[in-house]
C-alpha positions as CSV (number, residue, x, y, z in Angstrom):
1,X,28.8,-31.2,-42.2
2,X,25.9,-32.0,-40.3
3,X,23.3,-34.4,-41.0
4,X,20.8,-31.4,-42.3
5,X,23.1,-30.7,-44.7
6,X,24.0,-34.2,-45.8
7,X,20.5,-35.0,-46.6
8,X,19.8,-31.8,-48.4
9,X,23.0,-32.5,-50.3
10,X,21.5,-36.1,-50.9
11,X,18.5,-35.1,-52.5
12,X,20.3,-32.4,-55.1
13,X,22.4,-35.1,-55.9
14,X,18.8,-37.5,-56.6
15,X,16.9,-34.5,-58.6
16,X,20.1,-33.8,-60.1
17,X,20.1,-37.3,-61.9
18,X,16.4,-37.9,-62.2
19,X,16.7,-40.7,-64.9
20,X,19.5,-42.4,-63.6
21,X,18.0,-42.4,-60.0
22,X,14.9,-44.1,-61.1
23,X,17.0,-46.9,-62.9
24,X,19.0,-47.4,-59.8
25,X,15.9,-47.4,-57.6
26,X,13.8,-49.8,-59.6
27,X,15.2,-52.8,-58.3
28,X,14.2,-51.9,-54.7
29,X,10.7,-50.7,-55.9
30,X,10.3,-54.4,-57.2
31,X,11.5,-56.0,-54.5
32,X,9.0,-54.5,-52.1
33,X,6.7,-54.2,-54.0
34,X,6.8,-57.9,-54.7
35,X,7.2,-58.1,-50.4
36,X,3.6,-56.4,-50.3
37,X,1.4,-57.5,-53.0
38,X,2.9,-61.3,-52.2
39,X,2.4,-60.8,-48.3
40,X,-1.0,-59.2,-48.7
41,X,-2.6,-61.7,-50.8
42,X,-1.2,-64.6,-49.1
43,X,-2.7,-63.5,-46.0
44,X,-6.3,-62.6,-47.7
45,X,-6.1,-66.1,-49.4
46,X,-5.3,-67.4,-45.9
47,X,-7.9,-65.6,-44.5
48,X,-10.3,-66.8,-46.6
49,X,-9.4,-70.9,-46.7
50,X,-9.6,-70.3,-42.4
51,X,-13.0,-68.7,-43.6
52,X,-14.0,-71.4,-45.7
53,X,-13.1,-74.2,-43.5
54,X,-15.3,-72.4,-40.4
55,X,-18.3,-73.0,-43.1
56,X,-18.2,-76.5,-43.6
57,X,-19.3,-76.0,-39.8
58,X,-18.7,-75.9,-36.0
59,X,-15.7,-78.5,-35.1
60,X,-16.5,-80.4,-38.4
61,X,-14.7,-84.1,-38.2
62,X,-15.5,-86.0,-41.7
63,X,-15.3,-89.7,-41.6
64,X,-15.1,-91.2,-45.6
65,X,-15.2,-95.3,-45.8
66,X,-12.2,-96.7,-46.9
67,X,-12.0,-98.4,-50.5
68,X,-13.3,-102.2,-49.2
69,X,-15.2,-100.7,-46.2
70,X,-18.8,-99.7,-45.9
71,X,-20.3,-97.5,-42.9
72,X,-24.4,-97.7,-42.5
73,X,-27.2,-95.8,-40.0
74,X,-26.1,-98.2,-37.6
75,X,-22.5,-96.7,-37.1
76,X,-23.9,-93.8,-36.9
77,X,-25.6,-94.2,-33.7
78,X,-22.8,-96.8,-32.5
79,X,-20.8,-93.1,-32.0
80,X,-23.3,-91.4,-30.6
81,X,-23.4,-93.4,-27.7
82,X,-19.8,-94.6,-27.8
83,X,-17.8,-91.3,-28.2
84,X,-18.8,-88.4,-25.4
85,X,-16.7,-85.9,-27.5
86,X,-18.8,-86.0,-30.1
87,X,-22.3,-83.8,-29.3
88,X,-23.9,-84.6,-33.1
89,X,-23.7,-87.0,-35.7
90,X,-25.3,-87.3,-38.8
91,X,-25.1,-89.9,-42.1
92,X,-24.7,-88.9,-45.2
93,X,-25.9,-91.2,-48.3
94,X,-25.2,-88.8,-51.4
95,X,-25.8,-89.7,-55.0
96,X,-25.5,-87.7,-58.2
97,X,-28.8,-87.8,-60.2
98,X,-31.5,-85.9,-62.3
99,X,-34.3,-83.2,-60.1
100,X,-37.1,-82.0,-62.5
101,X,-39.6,-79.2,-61.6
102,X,-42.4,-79.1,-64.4
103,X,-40.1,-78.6,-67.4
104,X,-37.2,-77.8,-65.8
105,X,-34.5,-80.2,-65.2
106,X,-31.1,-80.3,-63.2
107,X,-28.2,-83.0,-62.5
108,X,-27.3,-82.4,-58.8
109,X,-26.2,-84.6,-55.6
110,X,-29.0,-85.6,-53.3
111,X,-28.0,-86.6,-50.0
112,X,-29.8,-88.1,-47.5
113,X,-29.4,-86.5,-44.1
114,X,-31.2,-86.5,-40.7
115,X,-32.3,-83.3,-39.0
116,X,-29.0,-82.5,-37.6
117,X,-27.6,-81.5,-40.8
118,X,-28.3,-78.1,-40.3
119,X,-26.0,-77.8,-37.4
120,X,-23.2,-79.9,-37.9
121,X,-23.0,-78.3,-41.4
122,X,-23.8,-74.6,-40.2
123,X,-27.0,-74.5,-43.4
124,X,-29.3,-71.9,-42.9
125,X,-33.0,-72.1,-44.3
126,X,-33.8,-69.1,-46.6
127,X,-37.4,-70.2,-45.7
128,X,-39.9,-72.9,-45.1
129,X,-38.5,-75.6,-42.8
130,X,-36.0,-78.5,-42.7
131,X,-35.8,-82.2,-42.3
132,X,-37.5,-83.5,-39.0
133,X,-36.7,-86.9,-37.0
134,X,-40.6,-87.5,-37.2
135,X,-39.6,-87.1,-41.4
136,X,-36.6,-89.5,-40.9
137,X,-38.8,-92.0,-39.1
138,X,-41.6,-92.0,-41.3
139,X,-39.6,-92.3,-44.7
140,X,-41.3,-89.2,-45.8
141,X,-40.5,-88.0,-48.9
142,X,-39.7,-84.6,-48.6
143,X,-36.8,-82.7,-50.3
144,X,-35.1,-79.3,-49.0
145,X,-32.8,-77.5,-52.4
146,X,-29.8,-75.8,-52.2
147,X,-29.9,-72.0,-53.5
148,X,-28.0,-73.5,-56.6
149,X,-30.8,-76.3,-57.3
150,X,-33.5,-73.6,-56.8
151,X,-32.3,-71.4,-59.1
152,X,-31.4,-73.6,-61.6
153,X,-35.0,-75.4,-61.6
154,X,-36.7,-71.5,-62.1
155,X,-36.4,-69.6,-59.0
156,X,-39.8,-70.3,-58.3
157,X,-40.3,-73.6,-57.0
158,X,-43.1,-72.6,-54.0
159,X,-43.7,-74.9,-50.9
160,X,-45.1,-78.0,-51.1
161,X,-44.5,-78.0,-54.8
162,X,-43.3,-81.1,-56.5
163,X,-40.1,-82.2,-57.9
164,X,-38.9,-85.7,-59.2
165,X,-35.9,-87.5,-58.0
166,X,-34.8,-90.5,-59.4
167,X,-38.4,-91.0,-60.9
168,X,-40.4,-90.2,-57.3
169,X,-42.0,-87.5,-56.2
170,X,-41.1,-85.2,-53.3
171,X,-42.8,-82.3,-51.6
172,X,-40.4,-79.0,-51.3
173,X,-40.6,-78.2,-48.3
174,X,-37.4,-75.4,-47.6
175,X,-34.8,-73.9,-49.6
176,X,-31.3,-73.6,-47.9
177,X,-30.0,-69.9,-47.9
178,X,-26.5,-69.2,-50.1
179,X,-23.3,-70.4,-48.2
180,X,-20.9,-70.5,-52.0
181,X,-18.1,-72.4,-52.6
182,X,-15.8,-73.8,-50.6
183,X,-12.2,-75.8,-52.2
184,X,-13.9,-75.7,-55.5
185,X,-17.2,-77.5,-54.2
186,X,-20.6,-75.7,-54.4
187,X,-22.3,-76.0,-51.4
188,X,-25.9,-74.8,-52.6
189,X,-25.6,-77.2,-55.4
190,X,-27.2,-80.2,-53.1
191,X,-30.9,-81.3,-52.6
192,X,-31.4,-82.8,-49.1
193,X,-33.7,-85.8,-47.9
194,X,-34.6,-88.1,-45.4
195,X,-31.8,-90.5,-44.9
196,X,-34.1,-93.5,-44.5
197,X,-35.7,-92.5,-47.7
198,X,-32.2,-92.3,-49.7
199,X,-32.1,-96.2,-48.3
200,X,-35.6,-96.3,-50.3
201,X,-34.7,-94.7,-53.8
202,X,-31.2,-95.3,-54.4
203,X,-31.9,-98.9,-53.0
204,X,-28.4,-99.2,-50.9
205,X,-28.0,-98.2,-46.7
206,X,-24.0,-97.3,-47.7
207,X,-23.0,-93.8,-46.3
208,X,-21.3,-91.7,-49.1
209,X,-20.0,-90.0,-45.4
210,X,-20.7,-89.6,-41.5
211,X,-20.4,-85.9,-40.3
212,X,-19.3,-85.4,-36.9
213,X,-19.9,-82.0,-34.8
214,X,-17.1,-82.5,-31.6
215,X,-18.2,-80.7,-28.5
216,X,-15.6,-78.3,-28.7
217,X,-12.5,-77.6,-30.6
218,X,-10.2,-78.9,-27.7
219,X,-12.2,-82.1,-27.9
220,X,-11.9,-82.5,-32.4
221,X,-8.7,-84.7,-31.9
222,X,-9.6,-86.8,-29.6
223,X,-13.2,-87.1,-31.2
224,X,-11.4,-87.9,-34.3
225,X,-9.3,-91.2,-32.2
226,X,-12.4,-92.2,-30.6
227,X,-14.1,-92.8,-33.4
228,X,-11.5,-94.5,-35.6
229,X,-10.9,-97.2,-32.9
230,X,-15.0,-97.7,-32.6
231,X,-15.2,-98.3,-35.7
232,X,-12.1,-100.3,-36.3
233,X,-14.1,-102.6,-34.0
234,X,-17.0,-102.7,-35.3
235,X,-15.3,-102.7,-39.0
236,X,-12.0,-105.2,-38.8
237,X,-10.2,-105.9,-41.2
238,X,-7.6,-108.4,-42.3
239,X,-5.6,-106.5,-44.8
240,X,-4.2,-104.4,-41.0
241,X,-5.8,-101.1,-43.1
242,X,-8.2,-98.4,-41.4
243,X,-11.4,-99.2,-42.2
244,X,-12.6,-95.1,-42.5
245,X,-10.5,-91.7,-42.8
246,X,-11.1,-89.3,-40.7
247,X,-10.7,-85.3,-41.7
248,X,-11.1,-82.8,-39.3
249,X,-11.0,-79.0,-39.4
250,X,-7.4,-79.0,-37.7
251,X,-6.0,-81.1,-40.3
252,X,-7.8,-79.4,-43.4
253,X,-6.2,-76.1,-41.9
254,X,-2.8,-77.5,-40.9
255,X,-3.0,-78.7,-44.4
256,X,-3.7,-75.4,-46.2
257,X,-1.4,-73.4,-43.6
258,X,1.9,-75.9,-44.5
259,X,1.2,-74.9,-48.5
260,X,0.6,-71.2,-47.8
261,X,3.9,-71.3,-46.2
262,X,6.1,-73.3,-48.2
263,X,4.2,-70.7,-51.3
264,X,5.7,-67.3,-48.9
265,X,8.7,-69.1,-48.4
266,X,9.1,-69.6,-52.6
267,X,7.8,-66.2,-53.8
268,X,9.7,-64.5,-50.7
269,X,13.2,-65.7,-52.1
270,X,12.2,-64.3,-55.1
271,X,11.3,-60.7,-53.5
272,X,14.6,-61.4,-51.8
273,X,16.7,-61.8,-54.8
274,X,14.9,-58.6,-56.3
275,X,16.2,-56.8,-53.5
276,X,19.7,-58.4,-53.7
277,X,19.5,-57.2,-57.3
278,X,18.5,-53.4,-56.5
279,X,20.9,-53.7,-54.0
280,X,23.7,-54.3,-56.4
281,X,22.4,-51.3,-58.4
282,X,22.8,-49.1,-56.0
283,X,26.5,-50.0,-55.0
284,X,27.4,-49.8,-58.8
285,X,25.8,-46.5,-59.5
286,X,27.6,-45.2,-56.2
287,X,31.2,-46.7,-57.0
288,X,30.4,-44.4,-60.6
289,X,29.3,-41.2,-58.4
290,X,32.6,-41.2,-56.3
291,X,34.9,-41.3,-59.5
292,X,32.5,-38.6,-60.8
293,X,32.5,-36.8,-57.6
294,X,36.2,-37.3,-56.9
295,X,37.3,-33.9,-57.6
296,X,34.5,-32.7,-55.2
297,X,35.4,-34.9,-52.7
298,X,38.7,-33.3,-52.6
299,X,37.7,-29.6,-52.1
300,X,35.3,-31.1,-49.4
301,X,38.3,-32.1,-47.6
302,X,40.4,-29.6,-48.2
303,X,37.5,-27.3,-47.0
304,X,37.8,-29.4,-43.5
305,X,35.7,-32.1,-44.3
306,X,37.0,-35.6,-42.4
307,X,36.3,-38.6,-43.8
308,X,33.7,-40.0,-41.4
309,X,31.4,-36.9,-43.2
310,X,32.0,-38.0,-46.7
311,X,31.2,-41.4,-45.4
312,X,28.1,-40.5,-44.1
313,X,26.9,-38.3,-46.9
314,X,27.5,-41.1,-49.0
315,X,25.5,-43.4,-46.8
316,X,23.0,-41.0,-46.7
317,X,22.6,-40.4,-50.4
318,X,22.6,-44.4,-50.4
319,X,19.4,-45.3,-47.8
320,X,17.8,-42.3,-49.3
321,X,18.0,-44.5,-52.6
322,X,16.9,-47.2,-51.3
323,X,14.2,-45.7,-49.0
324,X,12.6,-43.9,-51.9
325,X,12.5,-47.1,-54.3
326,X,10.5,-48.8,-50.8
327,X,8.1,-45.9,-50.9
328,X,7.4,-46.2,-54.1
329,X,7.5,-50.3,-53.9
330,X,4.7,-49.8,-51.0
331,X,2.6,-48.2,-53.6
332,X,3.2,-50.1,-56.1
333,X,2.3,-53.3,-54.2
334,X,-0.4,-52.3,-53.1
335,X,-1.9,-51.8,-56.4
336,X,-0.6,-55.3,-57.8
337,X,-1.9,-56.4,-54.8
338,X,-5.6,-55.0,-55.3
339,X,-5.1,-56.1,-59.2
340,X,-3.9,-59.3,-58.6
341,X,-6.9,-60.4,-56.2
342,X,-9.2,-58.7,-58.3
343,X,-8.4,-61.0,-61.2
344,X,-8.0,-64.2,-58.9
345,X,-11.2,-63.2,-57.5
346,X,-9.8,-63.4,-53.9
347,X,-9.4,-61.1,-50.8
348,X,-6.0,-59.4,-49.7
349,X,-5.2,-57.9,-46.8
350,X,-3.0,-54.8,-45.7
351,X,-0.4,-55.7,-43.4
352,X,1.2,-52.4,-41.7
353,X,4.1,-54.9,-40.6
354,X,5.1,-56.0,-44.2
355,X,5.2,-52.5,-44.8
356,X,7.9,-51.6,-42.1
357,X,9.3,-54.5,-42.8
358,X,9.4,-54.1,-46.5
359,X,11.1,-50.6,-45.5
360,X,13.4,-51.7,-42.6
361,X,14.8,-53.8,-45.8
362,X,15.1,-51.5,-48.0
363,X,17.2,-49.0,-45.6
364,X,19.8,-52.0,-44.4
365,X,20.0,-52.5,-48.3
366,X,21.1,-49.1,-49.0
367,X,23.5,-49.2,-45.6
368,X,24.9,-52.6,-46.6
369,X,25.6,-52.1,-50.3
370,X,26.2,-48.0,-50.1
371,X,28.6,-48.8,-47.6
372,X,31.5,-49.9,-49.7
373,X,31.1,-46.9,-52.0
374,X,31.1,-44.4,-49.0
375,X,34.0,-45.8,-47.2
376,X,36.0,-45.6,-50.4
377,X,35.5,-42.2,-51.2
378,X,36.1,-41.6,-47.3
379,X,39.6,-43.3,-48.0
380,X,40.4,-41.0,-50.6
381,X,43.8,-38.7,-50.7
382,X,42.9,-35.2,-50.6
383,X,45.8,-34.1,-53.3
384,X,44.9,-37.4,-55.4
385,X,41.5,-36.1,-55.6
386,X,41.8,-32.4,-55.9
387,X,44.3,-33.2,-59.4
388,X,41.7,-35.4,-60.7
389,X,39.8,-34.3,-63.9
């Protein structure tokens, strides 16, 4: 019997049973189908955190004070000249409080910045302009609103207008174009001032933050141990503890990328044990179609069949099982897939490898648990088979 003939044999054998060959295939179809939806929205979700992280801006290194420590202006500038991997620095003094615009209000963090903000932080102005060193130096008192801040005090808050902040008056004098959310954080819901001016109104020269831009991606590390043992110096402490942490885009990702794949590992063994379970399927309903097909098995043989064809027409019949149920699965994952993120409100992202490997699966599932079946109705006695009923 040659292979033609196997395969055509295969798929009267599939039509045949319609019902019973969906129930045996189901089990496959949920295990790659579970392969594909899981792999393509855990690389869209990866994507996007990778994506997110890139936004908080260029070779971003955070450094937060340490519960008992307090970082000012002054350290600021003590890393600029101190730490050549670092090409920008900036303070941050943040504080949640009340912006009005005529009878609008709005509860929102102002932060005090200088004028590198923009680029550390990769902002954009929507228009009008942004903080100036001249504005830093004179203790003007100008504000710039995030998109969130503008929209929320009426969309309309012109140039030059004035808003209050903590009781004082500021001029408007930009509005920050949209850069969304990133791990759960607005970032258009901010209004930006002078740093020295923040000193002024919230009366304190504590940083909430010091933003670091490093000169290059090759240099964030090394930015990062520069600037800890600065400002352990200038910071020392009795206690033996750091007197800042320091985050940096690497870590954030490393982060992130040791979750994602401790989450694939997890949902992959339960794909895996989906397919184990199809798998099973298919070797039971094949040990019941070589007692049904005994008898035919016998006038196959008797007709000059050898054993090594019976073998491989059950095989055949087998991986076509199996091979079907991963087609299917394909599809089927790819619509959970486009569900799923639709409702999570996240990206996914087609992976042509999960689908050959989804399917490379699904055929060594129907080789490995069709092969027991086929070998035994290979081993069959001719006579033994052609008397059964």
């Amino acid at each position: 019997m040659t292979l033609l003939e196997s395969l055509r044999t295969a798929l009267m054998t599939v039509r045949t049973n319609r019902l019973r060959t969906f129930l045996t295939m189901l089990g496959v179809m949920i295990g790659v189908a579970s392969v594909i939806a899981l792999v393509s929205i855990g690389q869209g979700a990866n994507s996007q955190v990778i994506s997110q992280v890139a936004g908080l801006g260029a070779n971003l290194i955070t450094v937060l004070p340490s519960r008992g420590s307090e970082l000012t202006v002054d350290d600021v500038k003590a890393i600029t000249d101190r730490v050549p991997t670092v090409g920008r620095a900036v303070p941050s003094l943040s504080s949640s409080t009340t912006v009005k615009a005529g009878s609008n209000s709005y509860d929102t963090n102002v932060e005090g910045v200088t004028e590198n903000m923009m680029e550390v932080r990769s902002y954009k102005l929507a228009y009008g302009r942004f903080i100036t060193a001249d504005d830093v130096n004179a203790r003007r008192r100008v504000a710039v609103l995030g998109q969130e801040v503008f929209n929320q005090l009426g969309g309309g808050v012109p140039l030059l207008a004035e808003i209050i902040i903590n009781g004082q008056p500021f001029s408007v004098i930009g509005v920050l174009a949209p850069k969304g959310a990133t791990f759960g954080r607005n970032q258009d819901d901010v209004v930006f001032i002078p740093v020295s001016t923040a000193e002024r109104v919230f009366k304190t020269t504590a940083l909430s933050a010091i933003y670091l831009s490093a000169r290059s991606g090759e240099d964030a590390g090394l930015a990062g141990a520069h600037t800890m043992a600065v400002l352990k110096l200038r910071h020392p402490r009795s206690d033996g503890e750091d007197p800042v942490r320091i985050l940096s885009q690497d870590q954030l990702l490393s982060a992130m990328s040791s979750v994602s794949r401790t989450m694939a590992l997890f949902l992959g063994a339960v794909a895996g044990i989906s397919l184990l379970v199809g798998g099973i399927g298919i070797m039971n309903i094949m040990l019941v179609s070589v007692t049904e097909r005994t008898r035919e098995i016998g006038i196959r043989m008797a007709l000059g069949a050898r054993p090594r064809d019976i073998l491989a027409q059950f095989l055949i019949e087998s991986v076509l099982l199996s091979v079907l149920g991963g087609l299917l699965g394909i599809v089927l994952g790819v619509i959970a897939a486009k569900v799923v993120s639709g409702l999570m409100d996240t990206n996914y992202v087609f992976s042509m490898i999960a689908v050959v490997s989804a399917l490379g699966f699904a055929v060594t599932v129907g080789l490995f648990f069709g092969g027991y079946p086929a070998w035994k109705a290979s081993r069959l006695d001719p006579i033994v088979a052609l008397r059964h009923d």
